[in-house]
N, CA, C and O of each residue as an XYZ file, in Angstrom:
680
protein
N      84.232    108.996     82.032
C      85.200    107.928     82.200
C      84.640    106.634     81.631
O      83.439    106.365     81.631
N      85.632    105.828     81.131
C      84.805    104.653     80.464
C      85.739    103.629     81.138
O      86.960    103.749     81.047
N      85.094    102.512     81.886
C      85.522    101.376     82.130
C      86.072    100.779     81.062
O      85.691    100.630     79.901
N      87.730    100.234     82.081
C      88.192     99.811     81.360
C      88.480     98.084     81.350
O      88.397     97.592     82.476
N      88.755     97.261     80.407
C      88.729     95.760     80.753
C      90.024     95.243     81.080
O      90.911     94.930     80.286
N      90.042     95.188     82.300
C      91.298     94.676     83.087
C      90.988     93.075     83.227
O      90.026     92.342     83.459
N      92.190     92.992     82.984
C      92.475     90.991     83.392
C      92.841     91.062     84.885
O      93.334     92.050     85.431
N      92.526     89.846     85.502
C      92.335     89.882     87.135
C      92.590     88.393     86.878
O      91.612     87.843     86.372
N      93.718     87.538     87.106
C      93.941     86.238     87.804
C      93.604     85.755     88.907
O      94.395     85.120     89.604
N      91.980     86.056     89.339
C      92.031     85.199     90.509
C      92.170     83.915     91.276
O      92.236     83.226     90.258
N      92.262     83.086     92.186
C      92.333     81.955     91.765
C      91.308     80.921     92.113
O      91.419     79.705     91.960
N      89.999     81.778     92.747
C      88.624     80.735     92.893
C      87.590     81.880     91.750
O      88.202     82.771     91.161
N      86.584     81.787     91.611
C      85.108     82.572     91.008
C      84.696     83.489     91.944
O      84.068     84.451     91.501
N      84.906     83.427     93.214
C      84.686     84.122     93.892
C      85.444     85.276     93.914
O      84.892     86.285     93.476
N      86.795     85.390     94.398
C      87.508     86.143     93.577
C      87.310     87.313     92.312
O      87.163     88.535     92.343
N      87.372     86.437     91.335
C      86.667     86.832     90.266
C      85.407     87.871     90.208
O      85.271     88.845     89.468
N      84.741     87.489     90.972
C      83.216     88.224     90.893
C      83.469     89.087     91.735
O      83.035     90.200     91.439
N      84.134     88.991     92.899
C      84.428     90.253     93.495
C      85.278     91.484     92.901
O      84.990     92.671     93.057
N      86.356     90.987     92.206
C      86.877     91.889     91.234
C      85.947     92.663     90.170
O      85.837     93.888     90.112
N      85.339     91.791     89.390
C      84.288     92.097     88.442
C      82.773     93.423     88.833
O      82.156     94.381     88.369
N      82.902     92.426     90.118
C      81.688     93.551     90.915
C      82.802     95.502     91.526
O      82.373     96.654     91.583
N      83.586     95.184     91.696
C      84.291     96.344     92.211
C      84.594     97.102     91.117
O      84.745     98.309     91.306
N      84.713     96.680     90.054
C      85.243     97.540     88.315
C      83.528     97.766     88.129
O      83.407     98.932     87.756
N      82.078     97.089     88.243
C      81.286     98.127     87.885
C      80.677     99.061     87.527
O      79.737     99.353     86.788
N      81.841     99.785     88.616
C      81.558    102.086     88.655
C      82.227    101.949     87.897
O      82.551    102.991     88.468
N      82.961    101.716     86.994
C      84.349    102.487     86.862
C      84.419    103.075     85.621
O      85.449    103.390     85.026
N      82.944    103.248     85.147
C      82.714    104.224     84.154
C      81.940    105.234     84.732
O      81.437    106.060     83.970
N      81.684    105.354     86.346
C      80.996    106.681     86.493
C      82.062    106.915     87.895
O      81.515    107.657     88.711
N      83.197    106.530     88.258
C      83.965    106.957     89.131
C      84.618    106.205     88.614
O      84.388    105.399     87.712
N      86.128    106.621     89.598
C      87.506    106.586     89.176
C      87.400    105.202     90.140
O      86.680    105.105     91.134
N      88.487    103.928     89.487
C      88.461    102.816     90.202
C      89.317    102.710     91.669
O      89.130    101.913     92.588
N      90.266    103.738     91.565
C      90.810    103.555     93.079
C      89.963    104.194     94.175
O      90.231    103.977     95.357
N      88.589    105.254     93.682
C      88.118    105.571     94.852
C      87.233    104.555     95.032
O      86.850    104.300     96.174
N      86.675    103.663     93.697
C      85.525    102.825     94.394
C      86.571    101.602     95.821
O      86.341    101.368     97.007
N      87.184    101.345     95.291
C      88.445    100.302     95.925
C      88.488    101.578     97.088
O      87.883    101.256     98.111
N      88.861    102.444     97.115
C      89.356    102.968     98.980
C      88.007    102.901     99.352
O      87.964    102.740    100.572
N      86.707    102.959     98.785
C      85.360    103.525     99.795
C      84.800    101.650    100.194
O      83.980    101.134    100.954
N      85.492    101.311     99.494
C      85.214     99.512     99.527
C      85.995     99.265    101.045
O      85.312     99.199    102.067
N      87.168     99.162    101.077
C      88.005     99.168    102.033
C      87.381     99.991    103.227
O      87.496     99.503    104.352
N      86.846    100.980    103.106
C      86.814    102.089    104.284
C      85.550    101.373    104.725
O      85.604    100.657    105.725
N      84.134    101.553    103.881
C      82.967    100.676    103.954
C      83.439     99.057    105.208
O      83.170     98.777    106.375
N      84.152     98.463    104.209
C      84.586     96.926    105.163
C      85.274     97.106    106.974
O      85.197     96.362    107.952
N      85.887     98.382    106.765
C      86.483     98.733    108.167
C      85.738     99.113    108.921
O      85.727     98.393    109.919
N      84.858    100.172    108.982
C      83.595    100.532    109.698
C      82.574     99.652    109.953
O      81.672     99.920    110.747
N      82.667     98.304    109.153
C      81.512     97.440    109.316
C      82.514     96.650    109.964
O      81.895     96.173    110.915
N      83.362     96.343    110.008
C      84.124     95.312    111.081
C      84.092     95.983    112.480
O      83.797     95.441    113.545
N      84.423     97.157    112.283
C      84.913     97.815    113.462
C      83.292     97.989    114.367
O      83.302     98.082    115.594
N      82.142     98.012    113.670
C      81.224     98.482    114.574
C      80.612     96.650    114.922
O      79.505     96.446    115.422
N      81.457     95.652    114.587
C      80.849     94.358    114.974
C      81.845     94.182    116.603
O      81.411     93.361    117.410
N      82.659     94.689    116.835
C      83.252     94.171    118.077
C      83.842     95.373    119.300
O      84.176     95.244    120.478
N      83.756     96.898    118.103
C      83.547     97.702    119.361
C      82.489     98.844    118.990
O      82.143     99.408    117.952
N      82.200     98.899    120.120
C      81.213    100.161    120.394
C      81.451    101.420    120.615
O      80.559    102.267    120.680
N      82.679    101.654    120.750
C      83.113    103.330    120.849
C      83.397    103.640    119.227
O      84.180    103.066    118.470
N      82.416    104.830    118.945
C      82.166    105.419    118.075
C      81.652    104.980    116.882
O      81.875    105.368    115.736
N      80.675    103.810    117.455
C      79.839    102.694    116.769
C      78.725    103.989    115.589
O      78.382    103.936    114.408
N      78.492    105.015    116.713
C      77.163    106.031    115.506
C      77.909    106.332    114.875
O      77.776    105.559    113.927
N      79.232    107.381    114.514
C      80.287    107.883    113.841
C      80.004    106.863    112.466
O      79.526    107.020    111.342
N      80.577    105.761    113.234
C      80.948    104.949    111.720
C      79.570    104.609    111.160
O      79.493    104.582    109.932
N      78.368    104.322    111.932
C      76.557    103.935    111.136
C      76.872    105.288    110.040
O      76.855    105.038    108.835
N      77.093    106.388    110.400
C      76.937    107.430    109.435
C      77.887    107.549    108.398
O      77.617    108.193    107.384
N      79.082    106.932    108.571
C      79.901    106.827    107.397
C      79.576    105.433    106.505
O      79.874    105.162    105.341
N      79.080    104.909    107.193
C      79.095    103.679    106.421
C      77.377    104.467    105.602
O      77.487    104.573    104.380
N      76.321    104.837    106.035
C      75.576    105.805    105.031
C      75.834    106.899    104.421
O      75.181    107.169    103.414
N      76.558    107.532    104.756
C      77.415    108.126    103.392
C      77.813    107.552    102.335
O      77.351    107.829    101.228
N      78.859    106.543    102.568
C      79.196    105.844    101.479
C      77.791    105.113    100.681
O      77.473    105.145     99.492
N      77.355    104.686    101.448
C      75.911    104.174    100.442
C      74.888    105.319     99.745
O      74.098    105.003     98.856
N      74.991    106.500    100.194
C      74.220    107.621     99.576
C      75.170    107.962     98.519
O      74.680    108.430     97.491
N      76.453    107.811     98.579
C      77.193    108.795     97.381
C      77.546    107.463     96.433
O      78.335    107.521     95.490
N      76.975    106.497     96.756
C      76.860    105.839     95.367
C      75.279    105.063     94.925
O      74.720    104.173     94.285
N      75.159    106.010     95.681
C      73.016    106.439     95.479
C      72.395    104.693     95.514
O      71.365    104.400     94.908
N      73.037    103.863     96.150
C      72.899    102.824     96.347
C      72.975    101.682     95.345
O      73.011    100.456     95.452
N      72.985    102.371     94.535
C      73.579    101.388     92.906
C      74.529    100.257     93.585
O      74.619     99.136     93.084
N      74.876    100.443     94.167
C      76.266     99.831     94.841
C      76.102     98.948     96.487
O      75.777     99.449     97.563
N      76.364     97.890     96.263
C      76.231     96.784     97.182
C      77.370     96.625     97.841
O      77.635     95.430     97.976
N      78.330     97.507     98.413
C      79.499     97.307     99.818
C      79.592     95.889    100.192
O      80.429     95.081     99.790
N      78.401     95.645    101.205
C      77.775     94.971    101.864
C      78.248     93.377    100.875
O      78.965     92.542    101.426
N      77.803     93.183     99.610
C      77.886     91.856     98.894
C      78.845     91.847     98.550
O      79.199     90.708     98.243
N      80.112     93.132     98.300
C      81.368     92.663     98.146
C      82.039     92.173     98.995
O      82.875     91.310     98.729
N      81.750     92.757    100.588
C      82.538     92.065    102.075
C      81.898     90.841    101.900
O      82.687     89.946    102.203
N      80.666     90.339    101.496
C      80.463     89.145    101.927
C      81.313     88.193    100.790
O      81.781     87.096    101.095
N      81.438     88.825     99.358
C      82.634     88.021     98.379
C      84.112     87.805     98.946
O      84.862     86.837     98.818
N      84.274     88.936     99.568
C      85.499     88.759     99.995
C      85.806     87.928    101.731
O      86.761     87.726    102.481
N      84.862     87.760    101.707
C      85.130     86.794    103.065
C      84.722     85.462    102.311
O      85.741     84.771    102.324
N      83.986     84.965    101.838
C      83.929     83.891    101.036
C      84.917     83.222    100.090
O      84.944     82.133     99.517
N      85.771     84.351    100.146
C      86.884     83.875     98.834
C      88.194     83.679    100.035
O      88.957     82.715     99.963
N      88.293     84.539    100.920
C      88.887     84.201    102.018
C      88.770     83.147    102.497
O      89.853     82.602    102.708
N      87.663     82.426    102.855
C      87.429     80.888    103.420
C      87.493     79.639    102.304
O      88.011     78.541    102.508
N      86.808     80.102    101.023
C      87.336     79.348     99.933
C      89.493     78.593     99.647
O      90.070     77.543     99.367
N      89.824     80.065     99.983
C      90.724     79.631     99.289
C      91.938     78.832    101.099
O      92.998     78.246    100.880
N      91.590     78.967    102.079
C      91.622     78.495    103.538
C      91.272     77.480    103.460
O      91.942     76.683    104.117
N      90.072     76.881    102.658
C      89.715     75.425    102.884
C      90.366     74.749    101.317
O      90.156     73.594    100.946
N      90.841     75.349    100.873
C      92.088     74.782     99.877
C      93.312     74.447    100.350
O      94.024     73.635     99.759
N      93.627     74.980    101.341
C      95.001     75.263    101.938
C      95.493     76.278    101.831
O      96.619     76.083    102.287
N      95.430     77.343    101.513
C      96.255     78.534    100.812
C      95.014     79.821    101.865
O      93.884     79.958    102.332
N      96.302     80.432    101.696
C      96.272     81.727    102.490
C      96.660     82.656    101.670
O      97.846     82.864    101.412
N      95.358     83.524    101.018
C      96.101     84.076     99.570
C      95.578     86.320    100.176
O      94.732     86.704    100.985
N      96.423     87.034     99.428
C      96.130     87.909     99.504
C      95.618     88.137     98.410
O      96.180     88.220     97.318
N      94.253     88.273     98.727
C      92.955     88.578     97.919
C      92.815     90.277     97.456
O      92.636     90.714     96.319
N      92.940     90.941     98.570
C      92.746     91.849     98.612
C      93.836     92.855     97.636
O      93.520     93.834     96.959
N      95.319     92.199     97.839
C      96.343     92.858     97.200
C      96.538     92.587     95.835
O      97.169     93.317     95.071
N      95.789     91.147     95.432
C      96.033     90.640     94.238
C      95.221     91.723     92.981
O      95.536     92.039     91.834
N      93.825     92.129     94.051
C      92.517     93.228     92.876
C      93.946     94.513     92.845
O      94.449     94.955     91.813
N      94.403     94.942     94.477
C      94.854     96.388     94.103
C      95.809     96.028     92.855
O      95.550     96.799     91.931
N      96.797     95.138     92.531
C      97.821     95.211     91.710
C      96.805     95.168     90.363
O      97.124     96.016     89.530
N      95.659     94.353     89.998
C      94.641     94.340     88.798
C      94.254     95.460     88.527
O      94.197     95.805     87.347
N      93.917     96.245     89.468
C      93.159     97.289     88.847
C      94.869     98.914     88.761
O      94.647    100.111     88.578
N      95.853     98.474     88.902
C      96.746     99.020     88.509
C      97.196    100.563     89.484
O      97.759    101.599     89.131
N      96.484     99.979     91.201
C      97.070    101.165     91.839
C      98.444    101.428     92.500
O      98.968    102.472     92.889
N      98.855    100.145     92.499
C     100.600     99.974     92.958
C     101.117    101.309     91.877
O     100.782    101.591     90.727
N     102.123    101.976     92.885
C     102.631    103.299     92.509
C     104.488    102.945     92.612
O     105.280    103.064     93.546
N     104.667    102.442     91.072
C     106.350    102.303     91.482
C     107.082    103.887     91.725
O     107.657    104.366     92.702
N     106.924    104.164     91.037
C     107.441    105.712     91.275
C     107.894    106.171     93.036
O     108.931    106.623     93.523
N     106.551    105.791     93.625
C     106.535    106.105     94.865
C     107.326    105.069     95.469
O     107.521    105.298     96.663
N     107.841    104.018     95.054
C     108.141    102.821     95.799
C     107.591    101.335     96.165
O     108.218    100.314     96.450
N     106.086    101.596     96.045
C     105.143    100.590     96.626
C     104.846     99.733     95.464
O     104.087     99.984     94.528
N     105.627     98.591     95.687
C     105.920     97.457     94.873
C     105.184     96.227     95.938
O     105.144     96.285     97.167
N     104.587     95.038     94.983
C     104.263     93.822     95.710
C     104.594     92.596     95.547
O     104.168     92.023     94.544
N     105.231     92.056     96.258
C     106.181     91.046     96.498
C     105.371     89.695     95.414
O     104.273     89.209     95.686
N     106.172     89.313     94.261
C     104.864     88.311     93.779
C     104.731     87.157     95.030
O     105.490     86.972     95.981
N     103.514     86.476     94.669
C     103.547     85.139     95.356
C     104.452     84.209     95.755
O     104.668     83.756     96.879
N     105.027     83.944     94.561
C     106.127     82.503     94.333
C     107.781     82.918     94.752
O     108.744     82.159     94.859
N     107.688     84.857     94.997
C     108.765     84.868     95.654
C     109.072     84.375     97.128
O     109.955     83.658     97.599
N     107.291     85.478     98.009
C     107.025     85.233     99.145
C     107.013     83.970     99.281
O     107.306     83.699    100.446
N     106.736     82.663     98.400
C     106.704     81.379     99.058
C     107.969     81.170     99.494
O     108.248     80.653    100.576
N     109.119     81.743     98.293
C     110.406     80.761     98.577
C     110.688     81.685     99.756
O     110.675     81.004    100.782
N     110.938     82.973    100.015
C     111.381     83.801    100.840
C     110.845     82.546    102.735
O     111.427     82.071    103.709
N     109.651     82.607    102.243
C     109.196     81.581    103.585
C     110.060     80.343    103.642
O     110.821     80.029    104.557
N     109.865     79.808    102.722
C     110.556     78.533    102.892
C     112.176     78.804    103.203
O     113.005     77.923    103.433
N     112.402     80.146    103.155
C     114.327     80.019    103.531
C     114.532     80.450    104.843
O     115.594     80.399    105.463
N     113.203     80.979    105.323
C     113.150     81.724    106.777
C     112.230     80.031    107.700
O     112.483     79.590    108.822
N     111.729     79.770    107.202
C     111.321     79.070    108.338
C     111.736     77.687    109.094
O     111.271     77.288    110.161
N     112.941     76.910    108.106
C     113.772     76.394    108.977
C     114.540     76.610    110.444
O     114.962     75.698    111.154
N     114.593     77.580    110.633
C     115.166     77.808    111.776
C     114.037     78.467    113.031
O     114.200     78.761    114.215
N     113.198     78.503    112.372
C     111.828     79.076    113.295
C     111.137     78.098    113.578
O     110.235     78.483    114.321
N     111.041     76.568    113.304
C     110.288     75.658    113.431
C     110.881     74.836    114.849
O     110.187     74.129    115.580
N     112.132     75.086    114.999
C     112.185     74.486    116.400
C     112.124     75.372    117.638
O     112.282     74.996    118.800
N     111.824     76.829    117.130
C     111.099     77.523    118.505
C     109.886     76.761    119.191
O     109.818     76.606    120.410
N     108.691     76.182    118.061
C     107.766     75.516    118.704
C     108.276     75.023    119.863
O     107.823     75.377    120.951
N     109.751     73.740    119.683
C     109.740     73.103    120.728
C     109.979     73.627    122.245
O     109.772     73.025    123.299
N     110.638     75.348    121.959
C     110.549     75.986    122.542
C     109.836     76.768    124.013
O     110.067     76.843    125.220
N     108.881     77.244    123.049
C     107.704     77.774    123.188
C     106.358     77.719    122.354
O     106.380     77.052    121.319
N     105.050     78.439    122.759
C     104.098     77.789    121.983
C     104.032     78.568    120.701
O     103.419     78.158    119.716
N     104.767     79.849    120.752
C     104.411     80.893    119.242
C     105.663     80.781    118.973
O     106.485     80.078    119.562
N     105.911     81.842    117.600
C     106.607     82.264    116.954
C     107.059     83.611    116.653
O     106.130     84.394    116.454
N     108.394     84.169    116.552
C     107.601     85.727    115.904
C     108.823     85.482    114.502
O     109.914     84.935    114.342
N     107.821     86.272    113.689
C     108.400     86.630    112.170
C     108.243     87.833    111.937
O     107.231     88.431    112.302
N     109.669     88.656    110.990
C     109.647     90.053    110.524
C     109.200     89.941    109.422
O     109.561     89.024    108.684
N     108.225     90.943    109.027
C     108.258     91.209    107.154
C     108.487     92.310    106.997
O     107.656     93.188    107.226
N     109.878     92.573    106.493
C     110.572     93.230    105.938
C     109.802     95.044    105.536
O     110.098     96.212    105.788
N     108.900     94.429    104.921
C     108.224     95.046    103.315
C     107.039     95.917    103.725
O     106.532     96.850    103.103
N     106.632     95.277    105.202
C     105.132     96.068    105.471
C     104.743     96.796    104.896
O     104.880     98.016    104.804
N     103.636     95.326    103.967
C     103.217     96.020    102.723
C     101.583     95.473    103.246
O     101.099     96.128    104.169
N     100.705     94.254    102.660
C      99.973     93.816    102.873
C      99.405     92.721    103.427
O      98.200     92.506    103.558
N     100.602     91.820    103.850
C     101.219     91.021    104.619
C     101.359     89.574    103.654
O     101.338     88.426    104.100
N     101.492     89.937    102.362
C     101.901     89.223    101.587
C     102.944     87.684    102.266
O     102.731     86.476    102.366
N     104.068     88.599    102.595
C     105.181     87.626    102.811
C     104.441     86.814    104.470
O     104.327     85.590    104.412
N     104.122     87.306    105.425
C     103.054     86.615    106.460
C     102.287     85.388    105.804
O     102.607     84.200    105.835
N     101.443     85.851    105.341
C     100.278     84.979    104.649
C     101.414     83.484    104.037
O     101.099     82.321    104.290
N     102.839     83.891    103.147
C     103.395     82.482    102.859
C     103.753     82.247    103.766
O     103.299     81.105    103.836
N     104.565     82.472    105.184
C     104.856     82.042    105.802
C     103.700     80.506    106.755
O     103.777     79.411    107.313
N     102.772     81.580    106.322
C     101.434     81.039    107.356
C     101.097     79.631    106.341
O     100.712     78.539    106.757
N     101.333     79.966    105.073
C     101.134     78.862    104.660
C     101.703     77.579    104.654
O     101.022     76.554    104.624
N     103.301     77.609    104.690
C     104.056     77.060    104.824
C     104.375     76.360    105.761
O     105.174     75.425    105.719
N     103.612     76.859    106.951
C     103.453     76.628    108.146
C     102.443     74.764    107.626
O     102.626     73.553    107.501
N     101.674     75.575    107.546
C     100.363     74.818    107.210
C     100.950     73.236    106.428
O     100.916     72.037    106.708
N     101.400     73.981    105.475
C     101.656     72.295    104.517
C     103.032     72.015    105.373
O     103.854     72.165    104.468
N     103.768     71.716    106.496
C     104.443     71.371    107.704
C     103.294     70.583    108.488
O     103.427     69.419    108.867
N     102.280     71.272    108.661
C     101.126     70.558    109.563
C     100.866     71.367    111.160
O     100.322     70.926    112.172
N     101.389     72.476    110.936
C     101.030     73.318    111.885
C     100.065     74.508    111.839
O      99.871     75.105    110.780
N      99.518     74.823    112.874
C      98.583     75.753    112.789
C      98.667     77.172    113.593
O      97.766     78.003    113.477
C-alpha cells in the first residue's frame, strides 16, 4: 500500500500534525484501521482514567494495540494532539469537530451507506435558527435540552454550543 497525499483543512497546526501523524502507516496499513485503533486506543485510555471495572481488560488492549504496531506508533502523542487542538481551538472560541473533520480527510464517510457530515457553516446556521426560542428556557430553568437530528458526531451540538458561547453563555 502506498500512502496517499490527502489535503486536511485543519484549522490550528495542531490539528494538522495530528492528521499528518495518523496518515504515517498508511503505507504499511490501511488508513481507516490506523484511525479505528486510534479511536479504540483513546477510549480505553479514557475509560481506565475514571473507572476501574475492567481497568486490566483494557491495560491489555491498549498493549495490543501498541505491539501490533510494533511500537513505531505513538497512540499516546496523538491523544495528547488531539486534546491540545481541542483546547486550542476552545480558547479561540470555537468548538470544532476535530475528530470528524480527519474522518471526512482521510475519506471514510460512506455515502452509499448513508453516513454523510453535516458541513460546518450549515450546522452554524441550523443553530442559529434553533436557538432563538431555546434561549429563554434559561430564564426558565438552569439547562437546556437540544435534538440532533443526525446522530452523527455531534457536529450540529458542538454549533449549537458555540453559538451559545458568542451569546455569552456557558
Amino acid at each position: 500500500m502506498k500512502q496517499k497525499n490527502r489535503p486536511f483543512y485543519g484549522k490550528t497546526d495542531t490539528e494538522k500534525k495530528l492528521f499528518q501523524r495518523l496518515c504515517t502507516l498508511e503505507g504499511r496499513y490501511r488508513i481507516s484501521e490506523v484511525f479505528r485503533d486510534f479511536l479504540q486506543y483513546c477510549a480505553h485510555f479514557i475509560s481506565n482514567l475514571v473507572d476501574g471495572v475492567h481497568r486490566q481488560e483494557r491495560r491489555e488492549a491498549l498493549e495490543e494495540l501498541n505491539q501490533k504496531y510494533e511500537r513505531r506508533f505513538n497512540f499516546h502523542e496523538c491523544l495528547q494532539l488531539l486534546a491540545r487542538a481541542m483546547q486550542e481551538n476552545q480558547e479561540c472560541g470555537e468548538l470544532r469537530d476535530v475528530l470528524g473533520a480527519i474522518f471526512e480527510a482521510i475519506g471514510l464517510s460512506n455515502e452509499r451507506n448513508g453516513q454523510f457530515f453535516t458541513p460546518e457553516n450549515i450546522s452554524r446556521m441550523m443553530a442559529k435558527m434553533m436557538i432563538g426560542n431555546k434561549v429563554q428556557e434559561f430564564t426558565e430553568k438552569p439547562y437546556i435540552t437540544v435534538s440532533d437530528p443526525c446522530i452523527g458526531s455531534g457536529r450540529m451540538l458542538l454549533a449549537f454550543a458555540n453559538e451559545l458561547q458568542e451569546m455569552g453563555y456557558n
